[in-house]
C-alpha positions as CSV (number, residue, x, y, z in Angstrom):
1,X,0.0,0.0,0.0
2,X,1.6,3.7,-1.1
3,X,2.5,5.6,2.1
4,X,3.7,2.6,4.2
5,X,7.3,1.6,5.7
6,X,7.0,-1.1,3.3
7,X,6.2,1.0,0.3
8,X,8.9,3.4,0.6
9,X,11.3,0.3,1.1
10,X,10.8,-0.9,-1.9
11,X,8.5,-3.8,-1.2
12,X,5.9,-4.8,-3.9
13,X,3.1,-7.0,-4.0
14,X,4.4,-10.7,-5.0
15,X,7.5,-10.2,-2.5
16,X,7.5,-13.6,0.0
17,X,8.1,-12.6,3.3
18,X,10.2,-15.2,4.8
19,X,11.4,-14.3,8.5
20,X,10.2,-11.3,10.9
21,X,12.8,-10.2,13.8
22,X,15.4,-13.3,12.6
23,X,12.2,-16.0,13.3
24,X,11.0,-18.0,10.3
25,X,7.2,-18.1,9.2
26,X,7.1,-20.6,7.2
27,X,5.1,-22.3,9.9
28,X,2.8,-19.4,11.3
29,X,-1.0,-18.7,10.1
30,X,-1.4,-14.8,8.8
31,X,-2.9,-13.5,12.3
32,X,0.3,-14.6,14.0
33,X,2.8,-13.1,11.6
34,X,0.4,-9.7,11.3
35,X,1.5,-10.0,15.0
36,X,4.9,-10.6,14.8
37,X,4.8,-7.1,12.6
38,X,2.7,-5.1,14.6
39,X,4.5,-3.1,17.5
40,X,4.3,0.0,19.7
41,X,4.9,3.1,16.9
42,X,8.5,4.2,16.6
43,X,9.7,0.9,16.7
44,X,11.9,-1.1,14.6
45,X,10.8,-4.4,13.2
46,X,13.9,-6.9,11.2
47,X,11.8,-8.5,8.0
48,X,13.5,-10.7,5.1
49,X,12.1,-10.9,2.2
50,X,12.7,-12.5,-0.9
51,X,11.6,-10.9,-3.9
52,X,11.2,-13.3,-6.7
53,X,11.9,-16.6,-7.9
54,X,15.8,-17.2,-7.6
55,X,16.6,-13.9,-5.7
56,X,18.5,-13.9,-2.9
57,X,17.0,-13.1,0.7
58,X,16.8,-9.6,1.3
59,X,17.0,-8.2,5.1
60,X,15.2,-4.9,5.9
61,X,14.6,-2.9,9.3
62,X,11.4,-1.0,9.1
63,X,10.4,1.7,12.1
64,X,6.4,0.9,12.7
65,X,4.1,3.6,12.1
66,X,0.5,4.1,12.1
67,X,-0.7,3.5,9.0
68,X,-4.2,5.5,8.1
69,X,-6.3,3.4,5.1
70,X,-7.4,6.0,2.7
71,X,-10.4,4.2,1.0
72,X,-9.9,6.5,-2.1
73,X,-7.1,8.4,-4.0
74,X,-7.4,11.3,-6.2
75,X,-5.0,12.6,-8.9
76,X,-5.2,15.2,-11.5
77,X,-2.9,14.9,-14.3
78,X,-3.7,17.4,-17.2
79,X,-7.5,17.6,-18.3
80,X,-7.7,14.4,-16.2
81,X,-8.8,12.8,-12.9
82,X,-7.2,9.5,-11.8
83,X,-9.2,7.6,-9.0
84,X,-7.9,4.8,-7.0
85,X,-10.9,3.1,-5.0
């Protein structure tokens, strides 16, 4: 999602998150790892990620941060309007 730690550190949909804080997930459900992420504001989490077949693991610290959902975005570019629902 734009505007998140993991946005602006480069992490795209399709990336396989493979360890949080050096622990693997491999064997945790979803609610566990969400988690694992989630921490007091201002605080660093360690993530690894891998971001595609045949890439080598990538290790990235990212400081948590509350993260507003905007339900729409709104662009003008030109005579145009660009709207992301």
């Amino acid at each position: 999602m734009p505007d998140t730690p993991a946005a602006r550190a480069g992490i795209k949909a399709g990336d396989f998150l493979t360890h949080v804080d050096s622990q693997s997930v491999s064997d945790l459900d979803l609610s566990t790892v969400v988690e694992r992420l989630r921490g007091k504001i201002g605080t660093k989490v360690k993530i690894t990620i891998i971001s595609g077949e045949g890439s080598a693991p990538q290790d990235l610290t990212l400081t948590r941060e509350l993260i507003r959902l905007k339900s729409v975005r709104w662009k003008t570019e030109g005579n145009y309007g660009h709207l992301t629902i």
